[in-house]
Each structure stands twice: as C-alpha cells, then as structure tokens.
N, CA, C and O atoms as a Maestro MAE file, in Angstrom:
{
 s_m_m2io_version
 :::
 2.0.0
}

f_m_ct {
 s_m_title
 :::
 protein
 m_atom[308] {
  # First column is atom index #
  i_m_mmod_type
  r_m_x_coord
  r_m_y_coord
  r_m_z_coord
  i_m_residue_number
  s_m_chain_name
  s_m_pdb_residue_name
  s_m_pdb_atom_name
  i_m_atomic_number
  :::
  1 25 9.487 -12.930 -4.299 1 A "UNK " " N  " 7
  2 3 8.668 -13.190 -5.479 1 A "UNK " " CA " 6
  3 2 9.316 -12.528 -6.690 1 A "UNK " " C  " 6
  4 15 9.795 -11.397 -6.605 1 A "UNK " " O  " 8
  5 25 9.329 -13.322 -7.951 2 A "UNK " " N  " 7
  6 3 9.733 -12.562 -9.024 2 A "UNK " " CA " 6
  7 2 8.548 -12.288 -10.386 2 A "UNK " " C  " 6
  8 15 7.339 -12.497 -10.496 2 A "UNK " " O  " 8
  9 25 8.993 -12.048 -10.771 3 A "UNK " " N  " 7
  10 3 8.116 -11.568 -12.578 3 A "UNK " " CA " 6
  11 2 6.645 -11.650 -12.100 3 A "UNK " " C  " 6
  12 15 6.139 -11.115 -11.113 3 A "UNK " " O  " 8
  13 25 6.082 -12.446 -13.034 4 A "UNK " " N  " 7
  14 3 4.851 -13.180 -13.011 4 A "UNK " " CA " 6
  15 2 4.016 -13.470 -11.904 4 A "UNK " " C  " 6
  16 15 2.797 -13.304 -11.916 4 A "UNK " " O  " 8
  17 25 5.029 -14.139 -10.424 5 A "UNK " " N  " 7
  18 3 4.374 -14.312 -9.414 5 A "UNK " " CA " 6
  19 2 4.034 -13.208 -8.602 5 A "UNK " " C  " 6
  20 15 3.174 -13.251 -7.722 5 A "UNK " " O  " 8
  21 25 4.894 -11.951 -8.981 6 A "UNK " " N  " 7
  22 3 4.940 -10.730 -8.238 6 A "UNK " " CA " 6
  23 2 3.459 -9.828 -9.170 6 A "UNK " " C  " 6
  24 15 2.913 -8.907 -8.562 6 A "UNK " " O  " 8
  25 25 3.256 -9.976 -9.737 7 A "UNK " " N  " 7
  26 3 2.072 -9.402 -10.624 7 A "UNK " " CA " 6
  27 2 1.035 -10.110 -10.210 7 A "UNK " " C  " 6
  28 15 0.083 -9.442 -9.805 7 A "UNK " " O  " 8
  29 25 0.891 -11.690 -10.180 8 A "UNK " " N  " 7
  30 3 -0.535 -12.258 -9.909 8 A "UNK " " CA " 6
  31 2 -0.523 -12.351 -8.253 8 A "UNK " " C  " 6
  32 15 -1.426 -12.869 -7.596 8 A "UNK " " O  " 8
  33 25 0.557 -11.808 -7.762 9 A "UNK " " N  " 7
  34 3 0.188 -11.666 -6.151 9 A "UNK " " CA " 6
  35 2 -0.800 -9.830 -6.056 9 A "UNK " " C  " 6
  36 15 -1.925 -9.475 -5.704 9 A "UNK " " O  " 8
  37 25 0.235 -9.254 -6.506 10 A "UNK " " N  " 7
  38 3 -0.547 -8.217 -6.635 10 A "UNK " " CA " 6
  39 2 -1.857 -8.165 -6.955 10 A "UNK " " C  " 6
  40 15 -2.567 -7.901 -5.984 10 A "UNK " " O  " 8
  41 25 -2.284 -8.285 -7.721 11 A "UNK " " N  " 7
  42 3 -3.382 -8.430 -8.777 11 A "UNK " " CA " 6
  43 2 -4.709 -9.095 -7.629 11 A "UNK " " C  " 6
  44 15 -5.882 -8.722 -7.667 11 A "UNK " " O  " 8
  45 25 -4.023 -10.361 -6.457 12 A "UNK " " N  " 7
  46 3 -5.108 -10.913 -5.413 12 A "UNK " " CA " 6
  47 2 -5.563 -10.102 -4.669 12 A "UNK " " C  " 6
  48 15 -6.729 -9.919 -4.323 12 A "UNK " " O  " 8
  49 25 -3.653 -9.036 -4.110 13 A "UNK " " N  " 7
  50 3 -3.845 -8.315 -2.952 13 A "UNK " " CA " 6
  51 2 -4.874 -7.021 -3.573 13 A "UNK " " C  " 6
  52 15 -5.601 -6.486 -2.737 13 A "UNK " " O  " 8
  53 25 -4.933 -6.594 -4.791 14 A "UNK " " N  " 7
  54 3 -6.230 -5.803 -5.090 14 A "UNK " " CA " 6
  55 2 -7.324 -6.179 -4.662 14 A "UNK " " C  " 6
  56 15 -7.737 -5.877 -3.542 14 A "UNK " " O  " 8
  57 25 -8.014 -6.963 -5.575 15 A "UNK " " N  " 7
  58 3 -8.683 -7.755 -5.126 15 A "UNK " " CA " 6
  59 2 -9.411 -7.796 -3.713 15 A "UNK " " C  " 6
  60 15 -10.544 -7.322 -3.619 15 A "UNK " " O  " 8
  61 25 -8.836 -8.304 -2.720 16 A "UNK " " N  " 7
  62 3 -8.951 -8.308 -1.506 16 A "UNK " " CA " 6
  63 2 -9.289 -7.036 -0.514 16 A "UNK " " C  " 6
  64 15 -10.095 -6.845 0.396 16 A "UNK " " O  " 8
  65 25 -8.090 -6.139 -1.263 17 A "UNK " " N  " 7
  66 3 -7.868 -4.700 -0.809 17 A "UNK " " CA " 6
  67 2 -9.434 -3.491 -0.923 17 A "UNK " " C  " 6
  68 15 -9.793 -2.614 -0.136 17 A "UNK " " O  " 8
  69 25 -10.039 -3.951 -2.225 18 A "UNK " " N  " 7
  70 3 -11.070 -3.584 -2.765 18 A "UNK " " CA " 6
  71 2 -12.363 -3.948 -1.524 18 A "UNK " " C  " 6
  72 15 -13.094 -3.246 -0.825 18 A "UNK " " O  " 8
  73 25 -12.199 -5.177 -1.679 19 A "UNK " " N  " 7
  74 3 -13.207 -5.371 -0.822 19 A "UNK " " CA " 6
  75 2 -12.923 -5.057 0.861 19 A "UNK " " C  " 6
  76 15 -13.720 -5.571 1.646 19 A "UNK " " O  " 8
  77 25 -12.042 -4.402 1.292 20 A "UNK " " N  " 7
  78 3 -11.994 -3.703 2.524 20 A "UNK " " CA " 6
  79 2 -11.167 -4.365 3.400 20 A "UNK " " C  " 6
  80 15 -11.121 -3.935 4.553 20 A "UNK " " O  " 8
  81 25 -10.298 -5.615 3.003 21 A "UNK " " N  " 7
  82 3 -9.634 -6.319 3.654 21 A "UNK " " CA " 6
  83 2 -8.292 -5.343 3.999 21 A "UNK " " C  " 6
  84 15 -7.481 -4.727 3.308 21 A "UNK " " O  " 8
  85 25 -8.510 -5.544 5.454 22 A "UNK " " N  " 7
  86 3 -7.189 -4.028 5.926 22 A "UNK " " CA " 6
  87 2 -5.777 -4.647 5.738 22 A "UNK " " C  " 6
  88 15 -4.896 -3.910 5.295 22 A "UNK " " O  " 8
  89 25 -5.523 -5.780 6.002 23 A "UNK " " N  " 7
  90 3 -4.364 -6.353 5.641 23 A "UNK " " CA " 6
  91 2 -3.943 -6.369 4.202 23 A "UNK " " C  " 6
  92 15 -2.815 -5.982 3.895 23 A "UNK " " O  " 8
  93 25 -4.718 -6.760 3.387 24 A "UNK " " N  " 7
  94 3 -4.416 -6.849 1.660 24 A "UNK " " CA " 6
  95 2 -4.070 -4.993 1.626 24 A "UNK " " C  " 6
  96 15 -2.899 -4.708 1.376 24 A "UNK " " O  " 8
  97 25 -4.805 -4.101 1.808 25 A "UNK " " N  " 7
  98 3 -5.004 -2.798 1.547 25 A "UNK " " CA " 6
  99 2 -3.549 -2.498 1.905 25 A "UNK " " C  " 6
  100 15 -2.844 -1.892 1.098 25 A "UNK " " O  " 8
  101 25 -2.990 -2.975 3.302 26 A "UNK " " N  " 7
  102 3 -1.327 -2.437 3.814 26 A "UNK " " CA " 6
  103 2 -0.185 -3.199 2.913 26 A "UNK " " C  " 6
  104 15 0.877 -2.646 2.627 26 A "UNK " " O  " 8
  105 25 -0.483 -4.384 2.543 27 A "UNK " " N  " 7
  106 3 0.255 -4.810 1.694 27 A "UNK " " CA " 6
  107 2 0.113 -4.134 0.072 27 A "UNK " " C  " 6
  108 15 1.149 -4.237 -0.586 27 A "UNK " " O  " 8
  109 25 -0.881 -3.564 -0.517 28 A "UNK " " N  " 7
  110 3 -1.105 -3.145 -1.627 28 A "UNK " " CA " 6
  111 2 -0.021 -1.600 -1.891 28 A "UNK " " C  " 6
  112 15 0.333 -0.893 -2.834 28 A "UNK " " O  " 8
  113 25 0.207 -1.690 -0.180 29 A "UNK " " N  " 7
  114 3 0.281 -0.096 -0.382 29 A "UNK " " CA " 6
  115 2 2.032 -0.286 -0.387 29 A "UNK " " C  " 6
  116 15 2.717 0.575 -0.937 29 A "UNK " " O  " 8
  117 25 2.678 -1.503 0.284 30 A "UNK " " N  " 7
  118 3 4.065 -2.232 -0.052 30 A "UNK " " CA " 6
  119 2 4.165 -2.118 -1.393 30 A "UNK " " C  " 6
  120 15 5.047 -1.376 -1.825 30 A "UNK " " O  " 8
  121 25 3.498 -2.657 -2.109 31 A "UNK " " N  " 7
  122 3 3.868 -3.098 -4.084 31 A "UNK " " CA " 6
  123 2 3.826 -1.716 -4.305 31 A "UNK " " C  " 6
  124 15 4.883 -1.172 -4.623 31 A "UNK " " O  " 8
  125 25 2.795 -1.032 -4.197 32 A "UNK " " N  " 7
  126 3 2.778 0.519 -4.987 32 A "UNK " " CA " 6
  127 2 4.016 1.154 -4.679 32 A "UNK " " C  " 6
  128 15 4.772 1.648 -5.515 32 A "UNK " " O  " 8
  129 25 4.276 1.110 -2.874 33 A "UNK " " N  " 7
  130 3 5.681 2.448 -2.750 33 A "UNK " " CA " 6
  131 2 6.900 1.594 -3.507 33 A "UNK " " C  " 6
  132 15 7.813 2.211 -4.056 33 A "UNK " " O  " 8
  133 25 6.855 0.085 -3.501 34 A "UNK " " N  " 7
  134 3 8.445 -0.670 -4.043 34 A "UNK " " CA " 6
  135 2 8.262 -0.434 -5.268 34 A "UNK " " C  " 6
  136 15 9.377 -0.231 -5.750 34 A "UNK " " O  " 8
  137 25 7.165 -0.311 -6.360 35 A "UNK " " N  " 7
  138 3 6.990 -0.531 -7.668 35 A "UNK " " CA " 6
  139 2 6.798 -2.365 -7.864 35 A "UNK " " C  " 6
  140 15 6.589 -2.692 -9.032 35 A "UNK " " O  " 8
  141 25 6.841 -3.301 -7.042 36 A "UNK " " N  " 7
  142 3 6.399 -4.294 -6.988 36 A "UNK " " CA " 6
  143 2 4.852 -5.256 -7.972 36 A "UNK " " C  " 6
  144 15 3.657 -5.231 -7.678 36 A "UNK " " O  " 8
  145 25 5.309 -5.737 -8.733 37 A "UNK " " N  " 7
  146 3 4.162 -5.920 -9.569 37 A "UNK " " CA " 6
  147 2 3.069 -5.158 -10.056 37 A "UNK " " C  " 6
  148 15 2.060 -5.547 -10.644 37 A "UNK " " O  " 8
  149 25 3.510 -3.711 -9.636 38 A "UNK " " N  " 7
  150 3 3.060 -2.616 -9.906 38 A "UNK " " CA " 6
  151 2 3.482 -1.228 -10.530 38 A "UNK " " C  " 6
  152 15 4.561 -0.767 -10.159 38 A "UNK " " O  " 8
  153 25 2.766 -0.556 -11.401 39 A "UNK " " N  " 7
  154 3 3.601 1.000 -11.517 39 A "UNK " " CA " 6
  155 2 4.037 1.296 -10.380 39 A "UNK " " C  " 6
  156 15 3.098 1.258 -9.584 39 A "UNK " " O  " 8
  157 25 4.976 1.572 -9.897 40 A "UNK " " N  " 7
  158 3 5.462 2.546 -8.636 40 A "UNK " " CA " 6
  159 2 4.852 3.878 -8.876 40 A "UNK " " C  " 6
  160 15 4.979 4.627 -9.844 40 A "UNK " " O  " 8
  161 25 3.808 4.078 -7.226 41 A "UNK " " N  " 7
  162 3 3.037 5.264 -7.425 41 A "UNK " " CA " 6
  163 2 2.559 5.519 -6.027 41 A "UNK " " C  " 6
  164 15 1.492 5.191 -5.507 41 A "UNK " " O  " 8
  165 25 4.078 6.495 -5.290 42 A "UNK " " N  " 7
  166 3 3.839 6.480 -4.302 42 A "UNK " " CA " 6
  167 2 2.497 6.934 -3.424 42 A "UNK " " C  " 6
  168 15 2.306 6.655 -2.240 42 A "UNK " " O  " 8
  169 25 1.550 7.756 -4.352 43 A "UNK " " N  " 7
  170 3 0.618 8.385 -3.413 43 A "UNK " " CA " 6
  171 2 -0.766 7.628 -3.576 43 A "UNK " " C  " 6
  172 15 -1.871 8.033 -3.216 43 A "UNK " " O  " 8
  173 25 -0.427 6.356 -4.243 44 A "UNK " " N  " 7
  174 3 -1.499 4.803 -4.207 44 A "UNK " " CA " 6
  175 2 -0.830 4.310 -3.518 44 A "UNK " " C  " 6
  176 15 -1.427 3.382 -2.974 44 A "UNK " " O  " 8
  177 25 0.533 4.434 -3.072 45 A "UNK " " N  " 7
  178 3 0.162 3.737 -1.303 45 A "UNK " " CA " 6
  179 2 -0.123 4.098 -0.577 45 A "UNK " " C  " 6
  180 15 -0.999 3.543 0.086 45 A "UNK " " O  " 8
  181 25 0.348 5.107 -0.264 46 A "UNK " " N  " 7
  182 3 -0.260 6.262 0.741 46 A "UNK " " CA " 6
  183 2 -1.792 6.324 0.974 46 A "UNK " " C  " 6
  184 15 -2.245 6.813 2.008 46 A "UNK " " O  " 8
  185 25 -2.442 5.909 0.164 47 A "UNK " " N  " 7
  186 3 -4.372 5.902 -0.144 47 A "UNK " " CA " 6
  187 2 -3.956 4.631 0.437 47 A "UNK " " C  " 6
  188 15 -3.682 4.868 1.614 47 A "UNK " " O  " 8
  189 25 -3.790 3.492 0.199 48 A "UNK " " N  " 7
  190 3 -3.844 2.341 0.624 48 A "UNK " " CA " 6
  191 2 -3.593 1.933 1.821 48 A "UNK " " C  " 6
  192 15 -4.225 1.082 2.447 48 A "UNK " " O  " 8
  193 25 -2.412 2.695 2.259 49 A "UNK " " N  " 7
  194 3 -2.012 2.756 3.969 49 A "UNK " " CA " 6
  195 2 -3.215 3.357 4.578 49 A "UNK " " C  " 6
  196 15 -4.062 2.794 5.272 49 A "UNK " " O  " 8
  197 25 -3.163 4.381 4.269 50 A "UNK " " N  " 7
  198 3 -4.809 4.920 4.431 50 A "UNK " " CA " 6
  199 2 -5.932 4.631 5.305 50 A "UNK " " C  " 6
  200 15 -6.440 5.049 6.345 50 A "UNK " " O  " 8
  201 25 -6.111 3.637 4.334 51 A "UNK " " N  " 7
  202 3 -7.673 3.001 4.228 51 A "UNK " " CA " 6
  203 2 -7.737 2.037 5.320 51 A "UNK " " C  " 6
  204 15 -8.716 1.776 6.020 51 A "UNK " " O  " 8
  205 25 -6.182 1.380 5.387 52 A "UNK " " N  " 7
  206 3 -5.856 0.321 6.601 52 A "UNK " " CA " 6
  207 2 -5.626 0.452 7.691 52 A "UNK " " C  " 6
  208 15 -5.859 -0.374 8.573 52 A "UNK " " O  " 8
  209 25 -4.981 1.824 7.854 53 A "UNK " " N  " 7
  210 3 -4.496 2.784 8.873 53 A "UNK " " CA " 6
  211 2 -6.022 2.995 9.746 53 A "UNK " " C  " 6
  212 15 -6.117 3.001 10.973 53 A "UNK " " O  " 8
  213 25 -7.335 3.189 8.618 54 A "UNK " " N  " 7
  214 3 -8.528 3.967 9.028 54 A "UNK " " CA " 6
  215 2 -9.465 2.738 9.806 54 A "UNK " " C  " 6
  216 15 -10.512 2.939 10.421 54 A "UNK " " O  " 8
  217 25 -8.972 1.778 9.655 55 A "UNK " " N  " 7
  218 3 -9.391 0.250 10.428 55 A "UNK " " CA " 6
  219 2 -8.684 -0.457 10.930 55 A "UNK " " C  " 6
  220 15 -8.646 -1.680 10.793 55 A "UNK " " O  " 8
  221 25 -7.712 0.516 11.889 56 A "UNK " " N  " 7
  222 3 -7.086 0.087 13.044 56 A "UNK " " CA " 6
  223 2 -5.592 -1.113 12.876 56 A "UNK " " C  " 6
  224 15 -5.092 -1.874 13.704 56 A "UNK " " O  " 8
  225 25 -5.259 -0.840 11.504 57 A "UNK " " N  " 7
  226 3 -4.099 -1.526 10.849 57 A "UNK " " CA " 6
  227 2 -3.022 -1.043 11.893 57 A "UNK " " C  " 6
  228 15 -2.918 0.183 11.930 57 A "UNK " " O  " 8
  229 25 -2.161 -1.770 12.786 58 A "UNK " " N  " 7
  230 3 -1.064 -0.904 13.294 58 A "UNK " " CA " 6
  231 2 0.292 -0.247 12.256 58 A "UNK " " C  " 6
  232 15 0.980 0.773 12.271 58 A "UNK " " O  " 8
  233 25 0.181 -1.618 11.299 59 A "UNK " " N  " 7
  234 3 1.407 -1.476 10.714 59 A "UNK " " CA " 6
  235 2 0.914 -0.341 9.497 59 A "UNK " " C  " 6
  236 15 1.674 0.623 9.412 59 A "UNK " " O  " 8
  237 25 0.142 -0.340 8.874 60 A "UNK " " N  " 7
  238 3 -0.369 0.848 8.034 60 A "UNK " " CA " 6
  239 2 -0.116 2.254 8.633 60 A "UNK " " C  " 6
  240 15 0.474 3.246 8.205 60 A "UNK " " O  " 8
  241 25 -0.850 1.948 9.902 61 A "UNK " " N  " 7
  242 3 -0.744 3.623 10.827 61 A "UNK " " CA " 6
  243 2 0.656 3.812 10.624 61 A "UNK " " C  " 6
  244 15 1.005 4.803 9.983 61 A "UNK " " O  " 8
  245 25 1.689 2.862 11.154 62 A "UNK " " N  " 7
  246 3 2.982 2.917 11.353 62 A "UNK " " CA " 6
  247 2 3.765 3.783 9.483 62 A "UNK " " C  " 6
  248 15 4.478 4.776 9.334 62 A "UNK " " O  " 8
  249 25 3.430 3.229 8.893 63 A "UNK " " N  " 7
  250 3 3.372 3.722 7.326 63 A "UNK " " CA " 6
  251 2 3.706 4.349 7.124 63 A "UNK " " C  " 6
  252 15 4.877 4.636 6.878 63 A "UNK " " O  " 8
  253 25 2.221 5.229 7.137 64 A "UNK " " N  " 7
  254 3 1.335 6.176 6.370 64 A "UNK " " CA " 6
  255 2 2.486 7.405 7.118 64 A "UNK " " C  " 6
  256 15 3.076 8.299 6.510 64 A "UNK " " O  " 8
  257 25 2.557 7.073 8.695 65 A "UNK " " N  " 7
  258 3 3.454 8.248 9.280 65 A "UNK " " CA " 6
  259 2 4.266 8.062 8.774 65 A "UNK " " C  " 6
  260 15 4.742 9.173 8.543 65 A "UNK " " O  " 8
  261 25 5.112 7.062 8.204 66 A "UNK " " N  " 7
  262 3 6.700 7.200 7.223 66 A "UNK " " CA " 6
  263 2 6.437 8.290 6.270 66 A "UNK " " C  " 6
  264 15 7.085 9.332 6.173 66 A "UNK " " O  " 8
  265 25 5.291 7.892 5.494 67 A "UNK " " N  " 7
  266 3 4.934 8.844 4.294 67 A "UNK " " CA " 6
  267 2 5.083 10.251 4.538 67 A "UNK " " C  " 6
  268 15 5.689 11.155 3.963 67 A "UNK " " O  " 8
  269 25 4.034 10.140 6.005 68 A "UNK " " N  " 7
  270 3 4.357 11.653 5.960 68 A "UNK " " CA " 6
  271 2 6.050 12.676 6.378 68 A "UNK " " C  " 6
  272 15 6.602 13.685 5.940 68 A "UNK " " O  " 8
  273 25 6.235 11.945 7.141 69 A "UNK " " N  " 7
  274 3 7.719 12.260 8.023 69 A "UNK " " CA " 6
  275 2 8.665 12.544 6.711 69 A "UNK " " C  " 6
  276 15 9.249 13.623 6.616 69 A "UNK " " O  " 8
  277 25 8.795 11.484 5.661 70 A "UNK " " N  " 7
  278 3 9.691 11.465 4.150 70 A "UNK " " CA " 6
  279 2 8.623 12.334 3.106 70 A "UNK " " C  " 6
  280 15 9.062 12.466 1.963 70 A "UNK " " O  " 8
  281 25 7.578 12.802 3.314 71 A "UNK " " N  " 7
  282 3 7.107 13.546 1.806 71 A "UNK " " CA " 6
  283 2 6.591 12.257 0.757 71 A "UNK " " C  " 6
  284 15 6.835 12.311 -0.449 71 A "UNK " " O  " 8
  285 25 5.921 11.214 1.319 72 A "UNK " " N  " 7
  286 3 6.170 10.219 -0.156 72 A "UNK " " CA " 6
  287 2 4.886 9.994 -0.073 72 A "UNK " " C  " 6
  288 15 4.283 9.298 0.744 72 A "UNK " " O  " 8
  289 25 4.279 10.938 -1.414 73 A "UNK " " N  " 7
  290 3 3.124 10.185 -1.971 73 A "UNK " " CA " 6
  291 2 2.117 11.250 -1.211 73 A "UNK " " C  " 6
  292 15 0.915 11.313 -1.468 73 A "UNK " " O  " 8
  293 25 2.643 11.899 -0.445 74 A "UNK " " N  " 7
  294 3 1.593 13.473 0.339 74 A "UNK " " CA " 6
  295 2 2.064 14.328 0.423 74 A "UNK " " C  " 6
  296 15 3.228 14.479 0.051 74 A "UNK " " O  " 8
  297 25 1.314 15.285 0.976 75 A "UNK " " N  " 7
  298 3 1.809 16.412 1.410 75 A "UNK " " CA " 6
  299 2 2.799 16.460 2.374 75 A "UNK " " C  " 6
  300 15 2.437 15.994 3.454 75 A "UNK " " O  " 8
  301 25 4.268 16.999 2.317 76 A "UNK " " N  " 7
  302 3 5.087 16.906 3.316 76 A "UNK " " CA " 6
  303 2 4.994 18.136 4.349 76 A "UNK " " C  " 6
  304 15 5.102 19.337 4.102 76 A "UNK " " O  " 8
  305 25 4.719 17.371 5.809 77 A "UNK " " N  " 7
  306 3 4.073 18.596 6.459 77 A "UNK " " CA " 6
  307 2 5.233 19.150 7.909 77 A "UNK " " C  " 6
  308 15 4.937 20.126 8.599 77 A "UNK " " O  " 8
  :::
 }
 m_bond[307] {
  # First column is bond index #
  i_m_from
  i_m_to
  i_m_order
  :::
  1 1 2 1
  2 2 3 1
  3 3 4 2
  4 3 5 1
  5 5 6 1
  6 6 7 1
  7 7 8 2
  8 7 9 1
  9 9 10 1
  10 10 11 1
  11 11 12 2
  12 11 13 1
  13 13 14 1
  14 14 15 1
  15 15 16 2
  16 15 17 1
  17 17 18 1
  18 18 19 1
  19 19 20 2
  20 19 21 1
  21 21 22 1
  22 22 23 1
  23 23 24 2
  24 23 25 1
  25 25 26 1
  26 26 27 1
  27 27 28 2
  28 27 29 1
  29 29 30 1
  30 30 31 1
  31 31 32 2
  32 31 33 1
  33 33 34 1
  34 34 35 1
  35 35 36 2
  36 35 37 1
  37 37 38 1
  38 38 39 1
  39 39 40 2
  40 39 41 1
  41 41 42 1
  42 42 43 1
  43 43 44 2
  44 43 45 1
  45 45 46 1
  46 46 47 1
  47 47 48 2
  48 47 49 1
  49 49 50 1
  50 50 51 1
  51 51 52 2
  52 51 53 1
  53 53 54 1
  54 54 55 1
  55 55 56 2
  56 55 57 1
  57 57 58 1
  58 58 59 1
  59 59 60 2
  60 59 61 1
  61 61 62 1
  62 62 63 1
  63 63 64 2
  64 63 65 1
  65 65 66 1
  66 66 67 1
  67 67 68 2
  68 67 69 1
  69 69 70 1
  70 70 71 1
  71 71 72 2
  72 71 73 1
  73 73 74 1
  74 74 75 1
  75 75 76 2
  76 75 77 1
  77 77 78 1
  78 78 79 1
  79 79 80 2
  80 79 81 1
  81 81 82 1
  82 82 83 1
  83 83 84 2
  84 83 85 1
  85 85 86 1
  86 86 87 1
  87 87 88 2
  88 87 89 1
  89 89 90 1
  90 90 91 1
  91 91 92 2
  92 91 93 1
  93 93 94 1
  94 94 95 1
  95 95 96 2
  96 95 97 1
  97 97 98 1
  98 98 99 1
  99 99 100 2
  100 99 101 1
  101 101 102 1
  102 102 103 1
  103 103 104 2
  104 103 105 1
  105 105 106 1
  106 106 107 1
  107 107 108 2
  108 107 109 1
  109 109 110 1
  110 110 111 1
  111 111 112 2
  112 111 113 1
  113 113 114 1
  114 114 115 1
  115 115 116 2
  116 115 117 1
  117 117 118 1
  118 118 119 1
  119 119 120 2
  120 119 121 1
  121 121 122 1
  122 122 123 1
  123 123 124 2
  124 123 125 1
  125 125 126 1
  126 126 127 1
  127 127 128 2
  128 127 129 1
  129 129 130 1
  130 130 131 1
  131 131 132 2
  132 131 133 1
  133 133 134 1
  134 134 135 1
  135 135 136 2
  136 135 137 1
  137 137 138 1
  138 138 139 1
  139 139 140 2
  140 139 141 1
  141 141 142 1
  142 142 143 1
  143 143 144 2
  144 143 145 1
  145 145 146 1
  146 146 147 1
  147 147 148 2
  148 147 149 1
  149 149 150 1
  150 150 151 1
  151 151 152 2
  152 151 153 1
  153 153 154 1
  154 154 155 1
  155 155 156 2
  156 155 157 1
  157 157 158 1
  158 158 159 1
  159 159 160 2
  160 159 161 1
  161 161 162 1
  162 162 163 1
  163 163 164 2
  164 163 165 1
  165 165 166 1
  166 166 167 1
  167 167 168 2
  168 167 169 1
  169 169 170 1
  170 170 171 1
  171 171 172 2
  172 171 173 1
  173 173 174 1
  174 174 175 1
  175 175 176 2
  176 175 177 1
  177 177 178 1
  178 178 179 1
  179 179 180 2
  180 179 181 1
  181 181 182 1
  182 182 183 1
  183 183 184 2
  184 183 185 1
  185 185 186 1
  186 186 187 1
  187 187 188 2
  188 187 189 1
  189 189 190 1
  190 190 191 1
  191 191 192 2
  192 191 193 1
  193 193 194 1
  194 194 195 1
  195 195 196 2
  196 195 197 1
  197 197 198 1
  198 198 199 1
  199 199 200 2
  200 199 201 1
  201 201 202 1
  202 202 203 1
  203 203 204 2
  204 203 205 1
  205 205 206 1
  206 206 207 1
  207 207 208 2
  208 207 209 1
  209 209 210 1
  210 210 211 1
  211 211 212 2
  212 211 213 1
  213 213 214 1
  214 214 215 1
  215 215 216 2
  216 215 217 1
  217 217 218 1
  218 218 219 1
  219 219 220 2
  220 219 221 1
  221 221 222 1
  222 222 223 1
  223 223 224 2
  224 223 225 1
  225 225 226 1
  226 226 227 1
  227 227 228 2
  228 227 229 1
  229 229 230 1
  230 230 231 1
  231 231 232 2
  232 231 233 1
  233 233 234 1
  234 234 235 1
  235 235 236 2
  236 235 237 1
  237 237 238 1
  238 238 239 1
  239 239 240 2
  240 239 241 1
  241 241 242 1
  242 242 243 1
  243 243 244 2
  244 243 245 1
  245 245 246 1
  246 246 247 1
  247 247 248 2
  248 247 249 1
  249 249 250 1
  250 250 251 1
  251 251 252 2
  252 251 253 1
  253 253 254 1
  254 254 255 1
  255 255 256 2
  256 255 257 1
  257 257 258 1
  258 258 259 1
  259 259 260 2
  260 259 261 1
  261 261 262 1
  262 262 263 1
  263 263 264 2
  264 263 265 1
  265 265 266 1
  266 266 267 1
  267 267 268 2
  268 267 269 1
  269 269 270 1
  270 270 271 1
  271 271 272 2
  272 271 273 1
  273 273 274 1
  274 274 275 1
  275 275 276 2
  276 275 277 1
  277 277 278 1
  278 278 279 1
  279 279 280 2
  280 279 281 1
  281 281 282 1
  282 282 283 1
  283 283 284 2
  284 283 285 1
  285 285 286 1
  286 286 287 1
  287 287 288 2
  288 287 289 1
  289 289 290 1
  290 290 291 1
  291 291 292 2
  292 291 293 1
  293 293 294 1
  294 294 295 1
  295 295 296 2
  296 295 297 1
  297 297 298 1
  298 298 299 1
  299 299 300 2
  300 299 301 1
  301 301 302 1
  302 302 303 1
  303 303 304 2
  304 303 305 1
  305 305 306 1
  306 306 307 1
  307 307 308 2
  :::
 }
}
C-alpha cells in the first residue's frame, strides 16, 4: 500500500481496533511500530498488541514478546 491508501487503511483498522476487533487491534499495532499511515509510535503498538494478545491473538502474543525481548515501546526487562 502506498500514500493515501496506507492512511485510509489505517484510519479502518482504528476503527475496527476500537471496537475490540483483535485482528484490526494486531494489525494497528503493525502501522504504529512501521510508522505506516501512521506517526511511528512504538509504545501504541505495543498497547495494541496488547489488547489482541489479551483475546487470545496468537500473532499479537507472538509481538508484544518481540517488544519486550528488543525494548520497543516498553519496559525492557
């Protein structure tokens, strides 16, 4: 996706993400760590992996542990 389409994709996967959809939420949390139609802001993905991680997302769980293992967007433990 480029420019424009990469912003109004984003902009759905909010959207979606908001309303508790665990898949939109793991993808939201993709655009935030790439900077993808989004400010790049690693520790709004990290919340976003999160939230998806917290409703049995595998690939979020899978994540969120990147985050932590690299320091990105948490506490590096």
């Amino acid at each position: 996706m480029r420019g424009n389409n990469v912003i109004e994709a984003a902009k759905w996967y909010q959207k979606a993400a908001e309303q508790g959809n665990a898949e939109a939420q793991e993808e939201l949390g993709e655009f935030y760590l790439a900077g993808n139609g989004v400010e790049k802001k690693t520790h709004k993905a990290a919340e976003w992996y999160r939230k998806a991680a917290e409703q049995d997302n595998v690939e979020a769980q899978y994540k969120l542990g990147l985050c932590y293992a690299l320091g990105q967007g948490v506490l590096k433990r």
